[in-house]
N, C-alpha and C positions, 0 to 999 in steps of 0.2 A: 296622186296626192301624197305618197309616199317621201317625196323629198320636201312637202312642207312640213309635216311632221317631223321628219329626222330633223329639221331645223327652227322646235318650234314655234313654226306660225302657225299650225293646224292644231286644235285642241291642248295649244299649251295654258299654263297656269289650269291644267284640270288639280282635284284633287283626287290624291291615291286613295281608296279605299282598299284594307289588305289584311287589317284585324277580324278573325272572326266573330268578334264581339260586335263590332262596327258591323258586317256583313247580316249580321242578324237581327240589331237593330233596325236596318236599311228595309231586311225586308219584312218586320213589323210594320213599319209604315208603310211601304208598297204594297202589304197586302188591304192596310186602312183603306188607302187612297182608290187604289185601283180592283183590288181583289186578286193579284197576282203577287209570284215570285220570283225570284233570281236563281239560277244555280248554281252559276258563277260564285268563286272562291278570291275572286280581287277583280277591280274595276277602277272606276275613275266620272268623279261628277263634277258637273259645271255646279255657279251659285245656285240654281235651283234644286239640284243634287239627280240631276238629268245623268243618265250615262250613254253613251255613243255605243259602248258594248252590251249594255242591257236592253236598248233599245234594236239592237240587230238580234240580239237573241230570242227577243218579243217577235220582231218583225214588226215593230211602230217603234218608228223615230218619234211620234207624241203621245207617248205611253202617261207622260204625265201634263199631256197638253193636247185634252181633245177639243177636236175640231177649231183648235188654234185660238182659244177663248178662254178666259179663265184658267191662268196658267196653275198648277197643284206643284209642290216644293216638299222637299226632304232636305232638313238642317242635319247633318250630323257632326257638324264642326263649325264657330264664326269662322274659322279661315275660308270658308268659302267665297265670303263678301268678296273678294278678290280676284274669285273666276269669273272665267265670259260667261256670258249666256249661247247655250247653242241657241240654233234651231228657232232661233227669236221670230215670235210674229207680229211683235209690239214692239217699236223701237224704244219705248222706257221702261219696258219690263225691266231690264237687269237694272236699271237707274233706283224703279220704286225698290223694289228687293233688299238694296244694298244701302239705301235710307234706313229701311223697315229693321234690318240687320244692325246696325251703325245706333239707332235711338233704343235697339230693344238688348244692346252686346250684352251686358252685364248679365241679365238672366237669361238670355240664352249662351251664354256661356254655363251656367249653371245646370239651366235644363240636359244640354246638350254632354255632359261628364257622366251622366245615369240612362237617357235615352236620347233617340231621334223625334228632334221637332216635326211635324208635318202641316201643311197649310197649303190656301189657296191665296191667289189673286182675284179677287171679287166682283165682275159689276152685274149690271142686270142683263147682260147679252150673253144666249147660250150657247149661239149659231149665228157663222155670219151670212144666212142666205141669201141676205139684198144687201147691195151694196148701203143701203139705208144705215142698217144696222150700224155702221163705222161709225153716226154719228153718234149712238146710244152710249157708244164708249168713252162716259167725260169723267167718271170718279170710279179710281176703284180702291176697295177695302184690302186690307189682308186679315185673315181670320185663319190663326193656327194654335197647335196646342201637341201635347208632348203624345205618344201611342195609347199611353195608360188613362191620360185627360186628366196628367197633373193638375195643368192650369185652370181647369172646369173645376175640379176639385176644390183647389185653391178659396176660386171664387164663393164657394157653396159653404165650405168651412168660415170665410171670413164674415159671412152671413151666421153663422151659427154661433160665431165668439161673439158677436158683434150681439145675439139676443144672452147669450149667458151672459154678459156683460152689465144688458142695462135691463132684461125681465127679473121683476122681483122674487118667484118662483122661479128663476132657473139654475141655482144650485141644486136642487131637488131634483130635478127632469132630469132620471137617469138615462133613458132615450136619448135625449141631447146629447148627453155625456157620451154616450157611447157613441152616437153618430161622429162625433168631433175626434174622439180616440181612431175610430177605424178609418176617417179620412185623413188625419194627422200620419199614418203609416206611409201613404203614398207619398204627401205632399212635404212631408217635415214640419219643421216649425215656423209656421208663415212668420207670425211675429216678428221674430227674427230676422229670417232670411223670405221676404215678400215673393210670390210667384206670381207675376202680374204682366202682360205681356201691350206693348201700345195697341189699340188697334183707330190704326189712322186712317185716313182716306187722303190719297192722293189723286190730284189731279191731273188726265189724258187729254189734254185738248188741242194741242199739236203735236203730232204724230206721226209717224211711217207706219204702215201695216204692210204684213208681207200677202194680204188678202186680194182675189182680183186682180192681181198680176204683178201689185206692189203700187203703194197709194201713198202720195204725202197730204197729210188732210192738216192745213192751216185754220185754225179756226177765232183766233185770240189776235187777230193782225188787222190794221184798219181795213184793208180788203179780199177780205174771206178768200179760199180756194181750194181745191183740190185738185192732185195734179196725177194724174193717172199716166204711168212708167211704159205701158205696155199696150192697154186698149182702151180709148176712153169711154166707146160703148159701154164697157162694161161696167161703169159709175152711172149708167140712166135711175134715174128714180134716186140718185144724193140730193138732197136739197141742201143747199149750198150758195152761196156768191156765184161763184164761178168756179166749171171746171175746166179744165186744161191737159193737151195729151204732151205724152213726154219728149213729139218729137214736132211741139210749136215754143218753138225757141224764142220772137221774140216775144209770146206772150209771158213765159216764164220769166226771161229779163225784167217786163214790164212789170210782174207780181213783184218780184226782188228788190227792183226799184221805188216805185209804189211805199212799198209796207218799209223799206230801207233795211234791207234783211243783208246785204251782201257789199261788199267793196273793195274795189281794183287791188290786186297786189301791191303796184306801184306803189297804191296813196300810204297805203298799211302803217302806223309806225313801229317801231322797234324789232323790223325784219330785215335781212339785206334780201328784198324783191329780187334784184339780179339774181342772186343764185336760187334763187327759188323755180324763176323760169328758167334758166339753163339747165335745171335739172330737168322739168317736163319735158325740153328737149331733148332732153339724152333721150327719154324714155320713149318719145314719138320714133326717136333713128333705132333705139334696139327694137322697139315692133317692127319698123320695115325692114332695119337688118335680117331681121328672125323669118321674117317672110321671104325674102330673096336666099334663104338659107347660109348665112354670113354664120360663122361657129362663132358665138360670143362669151366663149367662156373664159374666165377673170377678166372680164372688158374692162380696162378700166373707162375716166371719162375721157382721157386721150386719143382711143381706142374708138370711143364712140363720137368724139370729134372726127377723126378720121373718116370711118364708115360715114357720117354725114357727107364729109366733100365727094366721097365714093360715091353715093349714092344721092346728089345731093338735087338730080331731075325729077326724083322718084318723090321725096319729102312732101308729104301733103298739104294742105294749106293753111291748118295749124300751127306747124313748124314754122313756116314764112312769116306769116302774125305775130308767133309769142320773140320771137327773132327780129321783126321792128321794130317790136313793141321793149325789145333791150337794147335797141341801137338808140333809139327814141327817148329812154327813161336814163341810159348809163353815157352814151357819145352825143349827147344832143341832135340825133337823127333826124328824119322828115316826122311829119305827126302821122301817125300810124293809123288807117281807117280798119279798124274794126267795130264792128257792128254788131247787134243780137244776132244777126244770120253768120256770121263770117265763123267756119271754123274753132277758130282759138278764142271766141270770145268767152266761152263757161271757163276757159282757163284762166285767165288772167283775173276770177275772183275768188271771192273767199268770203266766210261769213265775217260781218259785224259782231261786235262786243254787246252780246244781249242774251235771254235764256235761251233763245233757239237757235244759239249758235250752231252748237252738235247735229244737230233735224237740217239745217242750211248747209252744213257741209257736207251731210250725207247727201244731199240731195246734188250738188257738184259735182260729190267723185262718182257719180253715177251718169251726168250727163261728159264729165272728161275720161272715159275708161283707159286711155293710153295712159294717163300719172296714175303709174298702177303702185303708187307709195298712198295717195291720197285713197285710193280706193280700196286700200288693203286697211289704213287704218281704218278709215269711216265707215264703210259700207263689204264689211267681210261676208256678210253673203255675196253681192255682186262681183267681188274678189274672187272665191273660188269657185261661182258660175263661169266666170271670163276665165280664169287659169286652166280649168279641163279643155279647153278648143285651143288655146295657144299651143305654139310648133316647141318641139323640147328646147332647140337653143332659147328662148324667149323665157319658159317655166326655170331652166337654170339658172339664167343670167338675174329674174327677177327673186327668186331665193335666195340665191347667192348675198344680192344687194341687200335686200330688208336682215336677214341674218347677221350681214357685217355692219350694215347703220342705223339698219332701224332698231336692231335688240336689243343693240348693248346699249342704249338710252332713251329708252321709247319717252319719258317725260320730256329731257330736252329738245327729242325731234318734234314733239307735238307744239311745243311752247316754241321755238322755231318758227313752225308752220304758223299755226293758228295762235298765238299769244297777242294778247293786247296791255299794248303802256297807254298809262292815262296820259290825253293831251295835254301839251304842254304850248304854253307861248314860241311862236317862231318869229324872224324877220321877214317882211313880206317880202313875197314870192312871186312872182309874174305866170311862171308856170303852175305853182298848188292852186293860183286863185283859176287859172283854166278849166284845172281836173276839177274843182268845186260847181265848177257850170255846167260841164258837161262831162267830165269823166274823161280819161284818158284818149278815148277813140270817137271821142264823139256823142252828140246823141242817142240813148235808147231809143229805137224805132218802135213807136206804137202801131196794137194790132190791126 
């Protein structure tokens, strides 16, 4: 993993931790949270204020996320709202976080200049031992507060102005008085400067969890599902619509279809589709290049055209499909039978313009792992599971790539890929009115 990092895509946008002031803050709150400390003199934390080096020095990577529930967070800066989430076992973890951070900046930007915020992520599951449990998880709270319990404080103080204010004897109640002076030391002067932190509940109810071997649980779509990556055994006892394992392909078409979660590249507007699948191609010939041992270093796509003619018996039948399916969409070619079973069919989509966009395409670059751009952005766990087994020409060639196009403008690749323009009036079409009937390749085949 060493040459993601040197470029990067591994643990970048963490934040330095490197002040002693900061470092000792850090482990006031670690010791709140957990009971432990650091000895480390610098480090580096994701938005949750996770460290990859204090977690190897623990020996838990979920030192502040056990048993992968109720995530616990250490603020020591808002610049964090900007870091990844490691280690995520909730695909809206970093999502809720960086709301909770974004509606709360202003005082915690306050809080956070004197100490470190600490909190949790809330619901009522404290274990996920049945796969049941998944569905427990539909709101969760954040509940945080400064080491010293400013904001508890706060609250107790506002209550106490709030009776000297309007009890007739309470000028006199030198108690009060003094209660109010000695919580005013911590807190300052609320008045003024409020210390009042949102405490929202957001809602979980479609999701990824990385629990069970990795689960997308649908539940807010006209036809429920969950769709189990690895074993679907292991979701017995989900009560559910329907579940699905991750390697019954048309029934997942049919969910996508169904609930209208997903659609063709082709149709996409305000993308050139072509290069979108000429790119997947590249990346099906650098995998097979990589495997026949072809050195693919500074490939360009020239290079990886070439290797394709080289190799071009070898090209599985992915490659053939999404290759029609441009002969078909850019030279007016034969109409292209792809199918829910046919290889390159998860390739040729994408999600729809809707709140689950992000969870739909995770779920893609997971069933397409050769577009290892799509899998790197969406789904970077299954990105650097797949990237340890790859042969080094393939680990070079795919760093190399993401470092030269994906870094230096990750917004515009993403809005590229996945962006949506509002429909607009067209001239009719003989062919759109087609892909409307049936979609580019045909019928989804029911299970």
């Amino acid at each position: 993993m060493k040459r993601l990092i040197q470029h990067g895509l591994m643990f970048g946008n963490l934040i330095t931790v490197v002040s002693p002031a900061l470092v000792e803050r850090y482990n006031r709150a670690l010791e709140r949270l957990t009971g432990k400390q650091t000895q480390l003199a610098d480090f580096h934390i994701d938005i949750s204020g996770y460290s990859p080096e204090i977690g190897d020095e623990l020996g838990d990577d979920l030192y502040l996320n056990h048993a992968g529930v109720n995530r616990q967070f250490i603020l020591l800066t808002t610049d964090q709202k900007t870091a990844p989430l490691l280690n995520a076992k909730f695909s809206t973890s970093r999502g809720i976080l960086r709301q909770w951070i974004e509606a709360n900046e202003a005082q915690l930007f306050a809080l956070t200049a004197r100490d470190a915020v600490a909190g949790e992520l809330v619901n009522s599951v404290y274990s996920m031992s049945t796969p049941a449990r998944l569905l427990d998880v539909g709101r969760v709270t954040i509940e945080a507060d400064t080491t010293d319990g400013a904001v508890a404080s706060a609250a107790v103080l506002r209550d106490k102005i709030d009776r000297f204010m309007t009890e007739e004897k309470a000028w006199h109640d030198d108690v009060l008085i003094a209660d109010m002076i000695g919580l005013a030391k911590n807190t300052g002067d609320i008045t003024r400067n409020p210390l009042h932190l949102q405490t929202e509940t957001y809602d979980q109810r479609n999701f990824w969890s990385d629990h069970f071997g990795g689960v997308y649980v649908f539940r807010t779509v006209d036809a429920p599902a969950a769709i189990a990556m690895t074993d679907k055994a292991a979701l017995a006892g989900l009560v559910i619509e329907d579940i699905i394992g991750g390697d019954e392909r048309s029934a997942i078409a049919q969910f996508l279809k169904v609930n209208d979660l997903a659609e063709p590249i082709v149709e996409a507007r305000g993308i050139d589709s072509g290069a979108i699948l000429r790119q997947k191609m590249d990346f099906i010939v650098a995998d097979v290049a990589a495997a026949l041992g072809e050195d693919l270093s500074g490939a360009t796509r020239r290079d990886l055209r070439q290797l394709g003619r080289r190799h071009f018996d070898k090209l599985p039948t992915a490659w053939q499909g999404l290759a029609d399916l441009v002969r078909w969409a850019e030279d007016d070619g034969p109409w292209p039978r792809i199918d829910s079973e046919h290889p390159a069919y998860f390739y040729t989509l994408r999600a729809k313009d809707h709140a689950d966009a992000d969870l739909v395409n995770m779920l893609l670059a997971e069933l397409t792992p050769m577009d290892v751009r799509q899998l790197f952005i969406c789904h970077k766990d299954a990105f650097y599971a797949a990237y340890a087994g790859w042969p080094e020409a393939k680990k070079a060639y795919v760093a190399d790539f993401l470092a030269a196009e994906y870094q230096v403008d990750k917004a515009g690749t993403r809005d590229a890929l996945f962006g949506h323009e509002a429909p607009m009036e067209e001239p009719h079409n003989a062919k759109a009115d087609l892909i409307d009937r049936v979609g580019p390749w045909g019928a989804v085949r029911r299970r």
